[in-house]
N, C-alpha and C positions, 0 to 999 in steps of 0.2 A: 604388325607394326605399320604404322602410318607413314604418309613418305614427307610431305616437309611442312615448319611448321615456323612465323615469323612472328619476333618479337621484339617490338619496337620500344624505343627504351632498353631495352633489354641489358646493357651493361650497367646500369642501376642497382639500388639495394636490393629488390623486388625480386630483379632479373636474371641476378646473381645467386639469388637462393634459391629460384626454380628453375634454373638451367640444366642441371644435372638430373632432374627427372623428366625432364624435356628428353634429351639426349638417348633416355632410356626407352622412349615412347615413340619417335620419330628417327629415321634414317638420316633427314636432314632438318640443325635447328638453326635457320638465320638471326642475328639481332641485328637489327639497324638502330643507330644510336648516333645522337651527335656528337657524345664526349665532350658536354659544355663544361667550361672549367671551375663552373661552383660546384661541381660537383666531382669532377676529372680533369681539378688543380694540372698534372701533369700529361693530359692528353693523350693518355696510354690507354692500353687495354688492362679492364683490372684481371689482377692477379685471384679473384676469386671467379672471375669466368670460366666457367669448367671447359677445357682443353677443347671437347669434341663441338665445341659450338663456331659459328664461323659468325668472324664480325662486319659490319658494312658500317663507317663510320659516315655517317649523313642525316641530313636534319628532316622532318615528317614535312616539315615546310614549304621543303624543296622540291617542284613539281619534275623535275629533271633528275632527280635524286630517285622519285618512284618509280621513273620509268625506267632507267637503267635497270634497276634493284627486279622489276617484275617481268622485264626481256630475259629473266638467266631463272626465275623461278616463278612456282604457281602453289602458294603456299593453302592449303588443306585446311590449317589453321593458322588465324594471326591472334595472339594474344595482345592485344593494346597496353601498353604501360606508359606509350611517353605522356610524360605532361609535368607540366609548370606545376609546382606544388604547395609553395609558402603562401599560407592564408596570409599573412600583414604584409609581405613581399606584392601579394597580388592589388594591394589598393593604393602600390604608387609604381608598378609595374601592370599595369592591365592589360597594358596592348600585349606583351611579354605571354602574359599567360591566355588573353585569347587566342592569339598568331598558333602558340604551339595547341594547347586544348582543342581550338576550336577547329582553326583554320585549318590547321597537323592534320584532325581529323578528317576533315573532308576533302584536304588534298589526297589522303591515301584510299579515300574512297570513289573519288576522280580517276585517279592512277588503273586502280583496280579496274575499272568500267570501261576507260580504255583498252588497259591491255585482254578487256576478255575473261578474267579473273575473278570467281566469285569464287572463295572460300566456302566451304564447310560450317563452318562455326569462328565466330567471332569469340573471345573472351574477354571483357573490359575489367580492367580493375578501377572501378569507381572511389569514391569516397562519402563517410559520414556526413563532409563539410553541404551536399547534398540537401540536409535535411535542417539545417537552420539551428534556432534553436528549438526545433520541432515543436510539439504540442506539451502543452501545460494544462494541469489538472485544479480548476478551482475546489480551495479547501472549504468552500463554503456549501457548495453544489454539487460536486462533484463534476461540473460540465469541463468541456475540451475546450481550451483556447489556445492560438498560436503568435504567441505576444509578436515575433517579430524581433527584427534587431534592437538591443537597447542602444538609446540616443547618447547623444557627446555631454549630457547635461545630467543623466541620472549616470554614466559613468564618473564625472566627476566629481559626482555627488555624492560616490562612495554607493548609491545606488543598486548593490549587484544581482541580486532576486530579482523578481518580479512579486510585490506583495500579494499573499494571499491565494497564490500557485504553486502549487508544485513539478517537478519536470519531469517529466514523462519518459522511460526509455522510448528510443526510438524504433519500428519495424515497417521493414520495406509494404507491406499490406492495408498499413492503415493510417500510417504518416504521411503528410502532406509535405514534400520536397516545399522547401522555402526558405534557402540560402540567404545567407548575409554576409557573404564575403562575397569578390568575384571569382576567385579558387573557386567556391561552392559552385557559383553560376555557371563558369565551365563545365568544369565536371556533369554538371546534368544535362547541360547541353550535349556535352558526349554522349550520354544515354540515349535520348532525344533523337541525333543523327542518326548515329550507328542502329537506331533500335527500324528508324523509318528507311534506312539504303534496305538492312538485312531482311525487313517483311517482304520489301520491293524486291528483291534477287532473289530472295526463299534460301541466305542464308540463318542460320542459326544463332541468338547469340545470349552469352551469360553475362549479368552485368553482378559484380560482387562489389560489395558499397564495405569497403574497411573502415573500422578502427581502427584508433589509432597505433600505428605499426612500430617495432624495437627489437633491437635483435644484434647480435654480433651483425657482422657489417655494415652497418650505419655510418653514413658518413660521420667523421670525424672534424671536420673544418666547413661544413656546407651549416650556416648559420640557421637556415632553414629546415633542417633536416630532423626537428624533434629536440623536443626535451627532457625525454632520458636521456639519449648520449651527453647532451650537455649539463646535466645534473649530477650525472657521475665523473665528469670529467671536473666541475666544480668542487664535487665532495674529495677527491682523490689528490686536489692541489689542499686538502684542507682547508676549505672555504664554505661559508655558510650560506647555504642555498636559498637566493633569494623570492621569494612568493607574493605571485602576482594576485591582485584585489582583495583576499582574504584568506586565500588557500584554497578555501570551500571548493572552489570546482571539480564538479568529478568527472571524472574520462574512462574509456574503456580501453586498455594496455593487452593488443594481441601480439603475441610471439612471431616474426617472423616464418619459422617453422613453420606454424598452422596456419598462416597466410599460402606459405606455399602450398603446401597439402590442397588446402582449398580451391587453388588454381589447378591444380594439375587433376583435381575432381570433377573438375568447370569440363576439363577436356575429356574425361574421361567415360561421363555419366552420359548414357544410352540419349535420354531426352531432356532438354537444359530446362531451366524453370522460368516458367512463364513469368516470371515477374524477376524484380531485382531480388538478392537475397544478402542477408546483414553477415556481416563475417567480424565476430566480437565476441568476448568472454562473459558478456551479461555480467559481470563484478565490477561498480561502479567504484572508481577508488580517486579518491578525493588525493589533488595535486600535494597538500599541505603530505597525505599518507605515503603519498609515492617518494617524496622527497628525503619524508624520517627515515623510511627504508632504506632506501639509496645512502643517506648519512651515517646509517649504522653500518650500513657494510663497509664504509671504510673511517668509521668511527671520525666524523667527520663531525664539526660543531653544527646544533641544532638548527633548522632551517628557518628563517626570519619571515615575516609579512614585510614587505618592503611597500605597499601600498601604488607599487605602481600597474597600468592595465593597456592592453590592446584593444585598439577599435579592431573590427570586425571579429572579435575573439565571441564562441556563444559560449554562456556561463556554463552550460552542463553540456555534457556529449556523450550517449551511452545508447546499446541496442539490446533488444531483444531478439534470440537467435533460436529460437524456438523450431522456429519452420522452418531454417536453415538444415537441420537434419534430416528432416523428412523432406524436403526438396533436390538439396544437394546430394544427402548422404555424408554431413560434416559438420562435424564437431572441435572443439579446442582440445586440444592434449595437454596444455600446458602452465602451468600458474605464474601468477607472477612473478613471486619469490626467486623462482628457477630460472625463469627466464632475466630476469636480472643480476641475477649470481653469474650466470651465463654470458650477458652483456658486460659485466666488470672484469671479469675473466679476459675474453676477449681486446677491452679496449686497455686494459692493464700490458697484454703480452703486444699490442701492435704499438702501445706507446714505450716498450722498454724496447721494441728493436728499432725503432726512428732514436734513440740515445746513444745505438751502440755503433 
């Protein structure tokens, strides 16, 4: 067993559902977390933080925050989670999400260098936003092109393909990182950092670029926080779920479970993979599909085109995780169906004990 291992962020969705194998793996699991209120409304510790974990309520920001925190420990492994997360949040928030992304980040790498502290192995949990609208395939040529963000003029224009391309799953080996949010921009920056401190000190580190994540514990009131929960929380007031541009976009929907599994493989695998690696179900399933679904399980009126769109939103988002098993050692266990049944389960039982 290892002896201590921090996780920033950590009283999050993410951090919540891999804490308990933490626990299992390690003598000692820190999180350090700031408990911000879009997401920790009441500034507690959640109740789904597994007991054996010790919490340090402070912000990655705070250079006085690290030092304390690394005067009483010398963590083996840090698993990185904090960070700003809302793609449309982030392009009227930027400073918000570089301060914590960026700067979060290399304050705790500052922190570290001072006190002496060079980890083992780093774990980042990246994201897709990453990758743009990554690469398109012309139907004519077959060649790779990387459109890039669509503009405020072909979004209005109902615009939402790119004509005459198709979109590409995305794979950390041969995709071109080319964000169009600032969420995206950070987040590779984090890669970036952490990827040039850890060559520099000869620690280790894994970077896993998620899909889009869903799961029992998902915030419930954090606007930012996805839209499955808010899909099902729409379908369950009997209300007909409204769909953004066309429907058409498709996304790749991973189970929180196999997120976590996936992290705690990141710690567990002898030698980390030289490169990023995709963590997604390869089933690309179009928003208008995820919605019918969600609608039938609570027999909820059929889902509408409402014709409205996000800027910095890209029309398709999906990976190919091919090499993620023979890299990682990691696969998905779980389909969508189940894990949805499983998400309405849960947001059903935590909305009938707020009634009682």
């Amino acid at each position: 067993m290892l002896d201590t291992c921090l996780v920033t962020g950590g009283a999050g969705f993410i951090g919540c559902a891999v804490a308990g194998g933490l626990v299992g793996r390690f003598r000692n699991v820190v999180v350090l977390d700031s408990l911000h209120p879009q997401i920790h409304p009441s500034r507690q510790r959640p109740d789904a933080l597994h007991s054996g974990v010790a919490l340090v309520e402070g912000d990655v920001t705070d250079a006085a925050a690290w030092d304390a925190l690394l005067a009483k420990l010398r963590p083996e492994v840090i698993v990185h989670l904090a960070a700003e997360t809302g793609t449309g949040q982030s392009l009227t928030e930027a400073t918000r999400h570089a301060a914590v992304n960026v700067t979060g980040t290399a304050m705790m790498l500052d922190a570290l260098a001072r006190a002496q502290v060079i980890p083992r192995r780093f774990v980042l949990a990246s994201s897709r936003a990453v990758y743009g609208e990554g690469a398109w395939r012309s139907l004519r040529d077959g060649s790779t092109h990387y459109p890039g963000q669509r503009t405020r003029a072909q979004l209005a224009a109902g615009e939402w393909d790119f004509p005459g391309f198709e979109a590409l799953p995305s794979e950390a080996a041969t995709t071109r990182p080319a964000p169009v949010s600032v969420y995206g921009a950070t987040k590779l920056a984090q890669e970036h950092i952490l990827g040039a401190w850890a060559m520099s000190y000869g620690s280790e580190l894994a970077v896993l670029r998620l899909q889009n994540v869903f799961g029992p514990g998902q915030s419930l009131v954090n606007p930012y926080t996805g839209i499955v929960p808010l899909f099902c929380r729409l379908a369950r007031e009997g209300r007909s779920i409204p769909l953004y541009e066309d429907g058409a976009m498709l996304r790749d929907f991973v189970l929180i479970d196999d997120v976590a599994a996936a992290l705690l493989q990141a710690i567990d695998i002898t030698q980390v993979p030289g490169q990023p690696v995709d963590i997604g179900t390869m089933q690309r399933v179009s928003i208008a599909n995820l919605a019918a679904r969600i609608a039938a399980l609570y027999s909820a009126p059929a889902p509408h085109v409402c014709g409205l769109y996000r800027y910095g939103d890209v029309r398709h988002g999906a990976c190919r995780s091919d090499a993620t098993e023979a890299l990682l050692g990691w696969r998905p266990q779980h389909g969508l169906d189940d894990g949805l049944a499983a998400l309405a389960r849960w947001i059903d039982s935590r909305l009938a004990q707020a009634t009682t």
